[in-house]
C-alpha positions in Angstrom: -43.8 -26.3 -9.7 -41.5 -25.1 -12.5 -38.4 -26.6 -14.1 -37.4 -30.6 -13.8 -36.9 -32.4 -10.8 -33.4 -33.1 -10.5 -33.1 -35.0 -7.4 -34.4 -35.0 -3.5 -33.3 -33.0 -1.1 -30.9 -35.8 1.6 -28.9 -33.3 4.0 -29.7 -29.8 5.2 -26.2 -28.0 6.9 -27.3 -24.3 7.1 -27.2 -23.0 3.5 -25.8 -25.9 2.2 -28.0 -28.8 1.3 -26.6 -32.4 -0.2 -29.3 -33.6 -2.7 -29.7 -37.0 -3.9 -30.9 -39.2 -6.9 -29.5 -36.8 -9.1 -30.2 -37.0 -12.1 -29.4 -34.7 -15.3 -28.0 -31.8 -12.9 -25.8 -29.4 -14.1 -22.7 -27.9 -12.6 -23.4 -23.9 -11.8 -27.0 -24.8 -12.7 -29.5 -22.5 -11.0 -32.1 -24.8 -9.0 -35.2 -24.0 -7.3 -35.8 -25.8 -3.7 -38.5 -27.4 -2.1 -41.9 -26.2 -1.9 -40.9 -22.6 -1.1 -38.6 -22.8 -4.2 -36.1 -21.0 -2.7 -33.2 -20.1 -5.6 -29.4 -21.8 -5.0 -26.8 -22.8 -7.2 -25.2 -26.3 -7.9 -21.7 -26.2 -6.9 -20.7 -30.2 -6.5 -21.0 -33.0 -8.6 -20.6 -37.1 -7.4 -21.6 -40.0 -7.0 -25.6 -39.3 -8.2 -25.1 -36.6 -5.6 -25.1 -32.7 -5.7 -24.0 -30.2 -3.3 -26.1 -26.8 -3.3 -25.6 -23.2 -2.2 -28.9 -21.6 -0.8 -29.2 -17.9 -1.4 -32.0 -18.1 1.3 -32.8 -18.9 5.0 -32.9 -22.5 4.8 -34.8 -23.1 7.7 -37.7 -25.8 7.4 -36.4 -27.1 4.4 -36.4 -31.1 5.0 -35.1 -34.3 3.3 -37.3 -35.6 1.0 -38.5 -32.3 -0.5 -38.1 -32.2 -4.5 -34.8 -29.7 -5.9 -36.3 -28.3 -9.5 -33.6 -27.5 -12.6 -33.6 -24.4 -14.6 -31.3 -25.5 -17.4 -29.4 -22.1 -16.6 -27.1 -20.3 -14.5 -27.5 -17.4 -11.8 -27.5 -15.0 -14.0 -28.0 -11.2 -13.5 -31.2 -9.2 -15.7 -29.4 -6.5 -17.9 -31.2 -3.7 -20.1 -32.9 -0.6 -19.0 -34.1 0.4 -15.1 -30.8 -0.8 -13.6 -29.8 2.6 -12.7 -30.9 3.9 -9.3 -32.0 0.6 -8.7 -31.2 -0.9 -4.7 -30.5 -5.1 -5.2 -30.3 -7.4 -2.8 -26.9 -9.9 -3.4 -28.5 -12.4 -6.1 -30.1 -9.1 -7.9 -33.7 -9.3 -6.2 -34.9 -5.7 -6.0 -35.2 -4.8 -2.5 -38.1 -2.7 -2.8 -40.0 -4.5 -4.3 -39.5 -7.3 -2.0 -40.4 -4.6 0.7 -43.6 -4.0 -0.8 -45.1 -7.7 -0.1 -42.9 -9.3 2.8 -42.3 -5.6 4.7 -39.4 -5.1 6.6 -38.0 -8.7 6.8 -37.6 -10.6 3.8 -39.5 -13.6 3.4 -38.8 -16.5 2.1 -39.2 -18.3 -1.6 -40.1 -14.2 -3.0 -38.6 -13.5 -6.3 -39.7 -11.0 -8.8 -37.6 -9.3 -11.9 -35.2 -7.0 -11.9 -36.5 -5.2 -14.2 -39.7 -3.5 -14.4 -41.3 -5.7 -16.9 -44.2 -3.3 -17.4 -42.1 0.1 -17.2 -41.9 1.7 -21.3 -39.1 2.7 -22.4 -38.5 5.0 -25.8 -36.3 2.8 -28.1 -34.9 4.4 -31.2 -33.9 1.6 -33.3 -30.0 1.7 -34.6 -30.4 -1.1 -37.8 -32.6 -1.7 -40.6 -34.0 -5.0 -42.4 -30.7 -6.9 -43.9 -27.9 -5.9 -41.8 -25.7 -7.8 -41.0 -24.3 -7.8 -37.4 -22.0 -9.4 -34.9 -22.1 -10.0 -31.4 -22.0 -6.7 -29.3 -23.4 -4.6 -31.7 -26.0 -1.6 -30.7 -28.8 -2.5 -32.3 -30.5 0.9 -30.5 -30.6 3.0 -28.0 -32.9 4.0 -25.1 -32.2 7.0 -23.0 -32.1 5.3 -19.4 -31.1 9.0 -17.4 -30.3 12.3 -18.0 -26.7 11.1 -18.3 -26.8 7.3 -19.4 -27.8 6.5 -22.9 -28.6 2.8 -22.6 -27.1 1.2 -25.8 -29.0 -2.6 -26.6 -26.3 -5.2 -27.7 -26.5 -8.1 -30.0 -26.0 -10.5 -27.0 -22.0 -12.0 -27.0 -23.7 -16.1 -27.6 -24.6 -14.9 -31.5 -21.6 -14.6 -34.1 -23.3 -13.4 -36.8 -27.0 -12.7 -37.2 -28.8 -10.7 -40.0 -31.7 -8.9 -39.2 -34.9 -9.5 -40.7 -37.3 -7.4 -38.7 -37.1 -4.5 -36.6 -40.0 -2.3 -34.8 -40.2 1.2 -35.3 -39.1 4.0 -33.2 -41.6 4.1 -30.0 -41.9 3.1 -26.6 -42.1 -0.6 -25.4 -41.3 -2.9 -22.5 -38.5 -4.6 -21.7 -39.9 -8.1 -22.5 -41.3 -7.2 -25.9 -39.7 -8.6 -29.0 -37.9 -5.4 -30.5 -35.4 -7.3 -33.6 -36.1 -10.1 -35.3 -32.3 -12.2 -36.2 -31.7 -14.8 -38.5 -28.4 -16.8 -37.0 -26.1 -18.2 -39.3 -27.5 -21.8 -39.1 -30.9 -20.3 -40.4 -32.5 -19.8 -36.9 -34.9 -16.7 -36.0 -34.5 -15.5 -32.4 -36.5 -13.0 -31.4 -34.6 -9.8 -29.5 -35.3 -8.0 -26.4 -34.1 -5.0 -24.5 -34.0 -7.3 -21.6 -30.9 -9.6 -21.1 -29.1 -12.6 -19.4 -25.9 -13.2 -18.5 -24.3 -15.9 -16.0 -22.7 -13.8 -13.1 -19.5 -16.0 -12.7 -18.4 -15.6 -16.6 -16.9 -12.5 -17.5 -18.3 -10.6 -20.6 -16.2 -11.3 -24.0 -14.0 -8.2 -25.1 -11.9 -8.0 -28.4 -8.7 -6.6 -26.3 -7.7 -5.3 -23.3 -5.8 -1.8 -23.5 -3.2 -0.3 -21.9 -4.0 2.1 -19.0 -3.2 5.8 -18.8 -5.9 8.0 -17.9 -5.8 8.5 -13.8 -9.6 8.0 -12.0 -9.9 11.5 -11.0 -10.9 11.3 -7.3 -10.5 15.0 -6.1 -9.3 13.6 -3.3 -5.6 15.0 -2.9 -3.4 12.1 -1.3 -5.4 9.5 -3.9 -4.7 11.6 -6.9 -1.6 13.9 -6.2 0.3 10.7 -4.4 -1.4 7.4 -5.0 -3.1 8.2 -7.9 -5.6 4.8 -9.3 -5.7 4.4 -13.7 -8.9 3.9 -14.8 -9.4 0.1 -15.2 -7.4 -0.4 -12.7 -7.8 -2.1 -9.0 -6.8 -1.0 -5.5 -7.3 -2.1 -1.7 -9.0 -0.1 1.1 -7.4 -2.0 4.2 -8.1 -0.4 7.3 -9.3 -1.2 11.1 -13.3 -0.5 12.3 -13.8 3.3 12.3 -10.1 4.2 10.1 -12.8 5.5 7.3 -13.2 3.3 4.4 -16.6 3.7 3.8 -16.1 7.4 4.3 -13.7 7.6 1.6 -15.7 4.9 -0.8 -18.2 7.8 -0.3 -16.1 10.2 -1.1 -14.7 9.0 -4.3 -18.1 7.4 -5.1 -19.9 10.6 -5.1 -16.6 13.0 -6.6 -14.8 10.2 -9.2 -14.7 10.9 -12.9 -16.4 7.6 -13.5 -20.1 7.7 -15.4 -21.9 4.8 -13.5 -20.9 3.6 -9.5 -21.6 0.4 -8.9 -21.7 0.4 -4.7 -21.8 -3.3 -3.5 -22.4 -3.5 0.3 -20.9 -7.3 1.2 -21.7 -8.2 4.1 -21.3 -4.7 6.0 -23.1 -4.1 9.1 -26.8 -3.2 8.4 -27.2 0.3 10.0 -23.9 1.6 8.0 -25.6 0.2 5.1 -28.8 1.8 6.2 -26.9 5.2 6.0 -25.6 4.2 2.6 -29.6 4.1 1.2 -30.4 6.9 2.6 -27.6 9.3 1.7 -27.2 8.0 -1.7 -30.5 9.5 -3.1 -29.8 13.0 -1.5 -26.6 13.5 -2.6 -26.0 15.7 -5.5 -23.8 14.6 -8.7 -21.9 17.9 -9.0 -22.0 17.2 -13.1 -25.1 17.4 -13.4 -27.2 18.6 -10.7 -29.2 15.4 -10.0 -29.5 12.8 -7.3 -26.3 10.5 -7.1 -29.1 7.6 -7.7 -29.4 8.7 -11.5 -25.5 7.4 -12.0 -25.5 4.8 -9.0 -26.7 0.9 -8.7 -26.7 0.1 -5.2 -26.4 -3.9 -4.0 -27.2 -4.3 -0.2 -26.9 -7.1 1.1 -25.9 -6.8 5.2 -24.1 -9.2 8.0 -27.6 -10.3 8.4 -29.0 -11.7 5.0 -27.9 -15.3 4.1 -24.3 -15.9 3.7 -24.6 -17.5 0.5 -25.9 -14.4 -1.1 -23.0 -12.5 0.2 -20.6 -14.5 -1.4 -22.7 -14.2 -4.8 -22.8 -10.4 -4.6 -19.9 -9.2 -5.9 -20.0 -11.2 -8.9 -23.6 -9.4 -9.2 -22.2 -6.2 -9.2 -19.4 -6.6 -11.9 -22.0 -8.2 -14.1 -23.0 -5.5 -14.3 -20.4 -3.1 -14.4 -19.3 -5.1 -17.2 -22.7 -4.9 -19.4 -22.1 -0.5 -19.1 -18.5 -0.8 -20.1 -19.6 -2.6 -23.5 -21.7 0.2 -23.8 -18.3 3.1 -23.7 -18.8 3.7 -20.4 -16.4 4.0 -17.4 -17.2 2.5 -14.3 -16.1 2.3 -10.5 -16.7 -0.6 -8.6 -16.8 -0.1 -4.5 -16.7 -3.5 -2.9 -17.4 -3.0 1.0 -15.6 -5.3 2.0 -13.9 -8.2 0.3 -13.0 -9.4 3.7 -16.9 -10.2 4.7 -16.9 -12.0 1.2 -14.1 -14.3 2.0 -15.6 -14.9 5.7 -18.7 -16.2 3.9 -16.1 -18.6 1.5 -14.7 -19.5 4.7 -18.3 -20.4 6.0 -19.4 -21.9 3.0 -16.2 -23.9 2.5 -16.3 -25.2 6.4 -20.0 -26.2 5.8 -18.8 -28.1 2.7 -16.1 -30.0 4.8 -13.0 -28.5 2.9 -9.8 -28.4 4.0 -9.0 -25.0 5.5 -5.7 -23.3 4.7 -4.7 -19.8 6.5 -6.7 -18.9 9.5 -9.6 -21.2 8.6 -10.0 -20.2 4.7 -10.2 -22.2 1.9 -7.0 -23.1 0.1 -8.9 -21.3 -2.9 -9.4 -18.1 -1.3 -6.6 -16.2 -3.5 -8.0 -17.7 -6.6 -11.3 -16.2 -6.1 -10.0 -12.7 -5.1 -7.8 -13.3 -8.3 -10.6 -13.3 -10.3 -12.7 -11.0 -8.8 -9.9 -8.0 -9.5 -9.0 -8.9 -13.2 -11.9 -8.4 -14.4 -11.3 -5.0 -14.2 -9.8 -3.2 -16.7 -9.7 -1.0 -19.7 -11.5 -2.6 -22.3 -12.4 -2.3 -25.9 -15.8 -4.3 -26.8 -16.9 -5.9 -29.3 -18.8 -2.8 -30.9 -15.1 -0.9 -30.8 -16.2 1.0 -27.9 -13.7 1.6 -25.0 -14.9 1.7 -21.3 -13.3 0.8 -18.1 -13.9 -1.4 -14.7 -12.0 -0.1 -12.2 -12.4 -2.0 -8.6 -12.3 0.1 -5.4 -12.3 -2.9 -2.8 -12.5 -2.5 1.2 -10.3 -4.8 3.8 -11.2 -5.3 6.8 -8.8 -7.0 8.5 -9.4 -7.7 12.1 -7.1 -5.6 14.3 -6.4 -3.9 11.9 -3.4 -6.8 10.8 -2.4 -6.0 7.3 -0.9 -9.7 7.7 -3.7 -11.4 7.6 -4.7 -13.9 4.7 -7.5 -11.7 2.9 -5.4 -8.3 2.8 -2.3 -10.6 2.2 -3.7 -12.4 -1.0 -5.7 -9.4 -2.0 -2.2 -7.3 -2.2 -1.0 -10.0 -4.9 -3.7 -9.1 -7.5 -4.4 -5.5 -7.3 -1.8 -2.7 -8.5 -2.7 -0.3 -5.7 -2.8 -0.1 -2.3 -4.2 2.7 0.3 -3.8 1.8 3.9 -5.7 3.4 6.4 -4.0 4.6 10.0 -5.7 4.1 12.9 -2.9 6.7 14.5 -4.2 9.3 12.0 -7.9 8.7 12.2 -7.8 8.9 16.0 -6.2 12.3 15.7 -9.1 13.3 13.1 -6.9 13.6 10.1 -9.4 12.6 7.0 -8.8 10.9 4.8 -6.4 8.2 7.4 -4.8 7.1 4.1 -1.2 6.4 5.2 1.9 7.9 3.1 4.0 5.4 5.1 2.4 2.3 3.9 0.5 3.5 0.7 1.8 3.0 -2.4 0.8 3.2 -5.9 2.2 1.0 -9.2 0.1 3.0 -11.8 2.7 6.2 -11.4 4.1 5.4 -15.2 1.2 4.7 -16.4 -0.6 7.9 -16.1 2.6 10.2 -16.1 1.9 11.6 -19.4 -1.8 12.6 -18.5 -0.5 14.1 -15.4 2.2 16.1 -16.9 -0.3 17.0 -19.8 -2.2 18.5 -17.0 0.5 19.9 -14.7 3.0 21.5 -17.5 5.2 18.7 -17.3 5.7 19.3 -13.0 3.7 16.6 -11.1 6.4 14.0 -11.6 9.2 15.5 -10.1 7.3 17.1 -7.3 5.4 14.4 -6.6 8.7 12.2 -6.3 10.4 15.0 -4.5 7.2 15.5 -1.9 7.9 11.9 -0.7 11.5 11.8 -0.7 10.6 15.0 2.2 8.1 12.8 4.0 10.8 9.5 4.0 13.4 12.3 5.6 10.9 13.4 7.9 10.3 10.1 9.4 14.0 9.7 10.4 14.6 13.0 11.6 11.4 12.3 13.7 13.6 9.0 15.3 16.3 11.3 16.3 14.0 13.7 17.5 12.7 11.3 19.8 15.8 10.8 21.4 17.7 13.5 21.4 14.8 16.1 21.2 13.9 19.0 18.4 16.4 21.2 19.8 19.6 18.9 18.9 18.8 19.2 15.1 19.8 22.3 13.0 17.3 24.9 11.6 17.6 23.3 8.2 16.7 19.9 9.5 13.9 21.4 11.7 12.2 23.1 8.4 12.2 19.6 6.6 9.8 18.8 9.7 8.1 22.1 9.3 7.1 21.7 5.4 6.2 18.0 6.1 4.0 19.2 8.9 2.2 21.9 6.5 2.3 19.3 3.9 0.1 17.1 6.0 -2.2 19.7 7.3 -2.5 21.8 4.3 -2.6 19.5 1.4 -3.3 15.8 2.7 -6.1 16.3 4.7 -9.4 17.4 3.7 -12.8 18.2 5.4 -15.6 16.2 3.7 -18.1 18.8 5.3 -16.2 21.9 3.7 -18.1 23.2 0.1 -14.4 24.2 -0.8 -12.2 21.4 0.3 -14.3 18.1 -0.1 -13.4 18.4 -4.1 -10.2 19.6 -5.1 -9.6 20.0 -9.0 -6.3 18.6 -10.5 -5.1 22.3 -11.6 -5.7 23.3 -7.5 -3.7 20.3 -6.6 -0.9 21.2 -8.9 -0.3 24.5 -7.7 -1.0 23.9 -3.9 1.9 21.4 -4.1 3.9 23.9 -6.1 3.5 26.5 -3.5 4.6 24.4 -0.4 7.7 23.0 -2.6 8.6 26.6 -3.3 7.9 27.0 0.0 10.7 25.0 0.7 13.2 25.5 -1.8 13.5 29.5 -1.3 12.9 28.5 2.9 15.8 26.2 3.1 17.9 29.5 0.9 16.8 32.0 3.6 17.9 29.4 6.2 21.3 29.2 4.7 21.6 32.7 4.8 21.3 32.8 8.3 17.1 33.9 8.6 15.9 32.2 11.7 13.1 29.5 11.1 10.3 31.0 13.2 10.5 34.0 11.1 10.0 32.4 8.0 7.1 30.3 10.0 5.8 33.8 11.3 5.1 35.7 7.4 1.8 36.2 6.7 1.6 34.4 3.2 2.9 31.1 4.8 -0.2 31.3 7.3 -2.8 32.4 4.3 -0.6 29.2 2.3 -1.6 26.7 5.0 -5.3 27.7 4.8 -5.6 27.7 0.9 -7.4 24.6 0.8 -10.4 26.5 2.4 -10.1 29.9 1.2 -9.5 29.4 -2.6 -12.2 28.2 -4.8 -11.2 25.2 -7.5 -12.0 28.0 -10.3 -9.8 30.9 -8.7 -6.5 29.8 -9.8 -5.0 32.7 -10.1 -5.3 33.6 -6.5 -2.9 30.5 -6.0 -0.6 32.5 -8.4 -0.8 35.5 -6.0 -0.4 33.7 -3.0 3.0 32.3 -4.4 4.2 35.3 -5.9 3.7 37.1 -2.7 5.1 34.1 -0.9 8.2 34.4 -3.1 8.6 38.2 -2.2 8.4 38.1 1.3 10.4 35.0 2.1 13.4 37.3 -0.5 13.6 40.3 1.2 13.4 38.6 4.6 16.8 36.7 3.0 17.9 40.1 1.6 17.8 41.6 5.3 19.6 38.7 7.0 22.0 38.9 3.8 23.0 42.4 4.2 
């Protein structure tokens, strides 16, 4: 058996065993258990007595059996071949677990993340007496089309000088590639292959301030709600209100360079769908599979609930390792609220007190520090790259009151809540302008109006100010009826209606509207604003409302979103100018 035996196993309570006769155990410490050797994690110390998390089925395990040290942490395998990779929660790679135990997983299996035989071309960034610090390249391998794989000087080592490194050529992970002398006169030996401790977030020299926008092409995220890059935002929304759908959506259409898709506890057939859609859709940058920018981490209702509750720190581990590289990437968590059922199971298990509906009273501590490790980051080597976290809620009943969605509002900046009123009436994305809201509007006002010629500000303030007047006039309207308010107060509920129709929703299925650039979404909310201004004119001027409803450029104005491409701007142009004329001399006629 390998590592020290650190005590015998006492008490088995599901995944959480009580060992005894402990000896030189380490808190955190990564343990091996029984003869299976199934992996868990030290997470109580006392009394000669240890408390362990099993990341397997425990079942069978008895007291008596031997618990094996490691002297480290869980800890994730970083380097090359992450990429288009499919983990299970505690980075085992599902595959390859589905090549010896078939379609169940059995117990006590572990194997490498990374191929440890796979070569990889490494072109070697130093030369014999340099003198580093930690988070240095030290060279480069060219992972995917996209992703050039940059090898660090681990974060542990201050300074190191390098005293051998191997020519350009292709080599394993494992091999030695850089020779280091540390500064106490120690030699370690370098590989493209890497640990690091899943629980402890990577070192950075400073955290920057955010202002660039995630670019979704989704128009109610980006136009309304719009998410920085290194920022965070919650995804609450009942079963079947389309989270997943739009974690798909931005996952395949973002502007970030790596997705990191972390499947928590999801049912397994959705999950299912996830593996198998993932490698056939098409990154529209470059042509390729989705899988060539995409690490995927599955692990389902079904796998042990320990696991679950380790998976998301697996997935920002390694989020984090591509961000010290300059790269930016998005983090969808789906859902937090499985994770915090398995804390909540885990906790109970443990005989902790419960706080809120049964959850431990450290439950907003632990979303806490999930979410701040995102960010916009400049590492050690002086490169800039962002985490930005994309978390799912699902609260039951869809209660936004509830504990998870409650505590998870406290930490994150941004918030899109899913209707269950507008996802039963098929309007896609559900995300609610009601309940929505966004803080990150200052942040990336500059780069909006860079992009917008200084207009997505005001019209963006001046769209919702419209939708908070619709939904009064829409209480009066219920009692009184449509026909007690004036035409001018009838058109506000017009342009909101279009508004909804024309601009917020958005067909997934369409080759035109499941992307929507940022110039398109400029201008399509410039022509239902102008829509309104010279409307509301006309109306003044005595022009009945269901004429102005009745012209033909308002009915080609509420099917843009299919009819014009992302590229053909300057039919937008033509559609407003001709907008403009019509709505005129239908004024001019009423005028005279």
């Amino acid at each position: 058996m390998e590592g020290r035996i650190v005590g015998k196993i006492k008490r088995v309570n599901g995944p959480v065993i009580t060992v005894k006769d402990v000896t030189d155990a380490k808190m955190m410490e990564m343990v091996r258990i029984g003869e299976q050797q199934l992996i868990g994690e030290v997470v109580k110390l006392y009394n000669g007595q240890a408390t362990v998390q099993v990341y397997e089925d425990a079942t069978s395990l008895c007291p008596g059996e031997n618990v094996y040290g490691s002297d480290m942490s869980l800890s994730v395998e970083l380097g090359p071949g992450l990429i288009g990779t499919i983990y299970d929660g505690i980075q085992r790679p599902l595959e390859k677990l589905m090549e010896v135990s078939g379609t169940f997983i059995s117990r006590g299996l572990s194997f490498p993340a990374l191929d440890h035989e796979k070569l990889w071309h490494f072109v070697p960034a130093v030369k014999e007496g340099d003198t580093l610090s930690k988070g240095m390249v030290i060279g480069t391998v060219q992972e995917t089309e996209r992703i050039l794989q940059r090898i660090l000087v681990p974060p542990l080592y201050e300074t190191v000088t390098v005293s051998s490194v191997v020519k350009e050529g292709d080599y394993t992970v494992m091999q030695d590639i850089v020779t280091v002398v540390l500064a106490s006169g120690r030699q370690e030996k370098l590989q493209m292959a890497q640990h690091w401790p899943i629980r402890v977030p990577r070192p950075v020299k400073n955290r920057l301030v955010l202002k660039q926008p995630l670019v979704t092409g989704l128009r109610v995220i980006d136009t309304l709600f719009p998410l920085a890059k290194g920022g965070t935002v919650a995804i609450p929304g009942g079963f079947g209100t389309g989270k997943t759908m739009t974690q798909h959506s931005i996952a395949q259409w973002c502007d970030a360079d790596i997705i990191v898709y972390i499947g928590c506890g999801e049912r397994g057939n959705e999950m299912t769908d996830v593996l198998r859609e993932f490698p056939q859709l098409v990154d529209p940058r470059t042509g390729q599979s989705l899988m060539e920018r995409t690490i995927l981490i599955a692990n389902t209702s079904n796998m042990p609930v320990s696991a679950r509750e380790a998976s998301i720190y697996t997935g920002i581990s390694m989020a984090e390792y591509y961000r010290d590289q300059g790269y930016h990437v998005a983090i969808m968590a789906d859902s937090t609220s499985r994770w915090a059922e398995a804390l909540r199971e885990l906790s109970g298990r443990m005989e902790e007190m419960p706080a809120e509906e049964g959850f431990p009273a450290y439950l907003p501590t632990r979303i806490a520090q999930f979410y701040e490790r995102a960010g916009y980051m400049r590492a050690l080597n002086d490169e800039d790259g962002s985490v930005s976290i994309i978390g799912a809620v699902s609260p039951p009943g869809g209660d936004f009151s509830e504990p998870v969605t409650q505590a998870t509002k406290r930490f994150v900046r941004c918030f899109w809540g899913l209707d269950r009123a507008l996802a039963s009436s098929r309007h896609y994305p559900a995300i609610s302008w009601i309940d929505s809201y966004s803080e990150y509007l200052g942040d990336v006002r500059q780069w909006w109006n860079d992009h917008s010629e200084g207009t997505w500000y005001d019209n963006r303030n001046q769209i919702m100010e419209l939708l908070q007047k619709e939904i009064r006039l829409q209480q009066i309207v219920k009692l009184v009826g449509p026909d007690a308010l004036p035409d001018s107060q009838n058109f506000i509920l017009e342009v909101c209606s279009l508004f909804k129709t024309a601009f917020l929703q958005q067909n997934a299925f369409d080759e035109i509207d499941r992307y929507c650039s940022i110039e398109k979404q400029v201008k399509m909310l410039a022509i239902i604003l102008e829509y309104y201004k010279k409307g509301s004119e006309a109306i003044a001027k005595g022009v009945p409302m269901v004429k102005l409803r009745r012209l033909r450029s308002v009915q080609d104005m509420a099917r843009m979103r299919f009819s014009v491409n992302n590229e053909d701007l300057q039919a937008l142009d033509k559609l407003q100018l001709g907008l403009e004329r019509s709505i005129d001399q239908l004024g001019g006629i009423y005028e005279n």
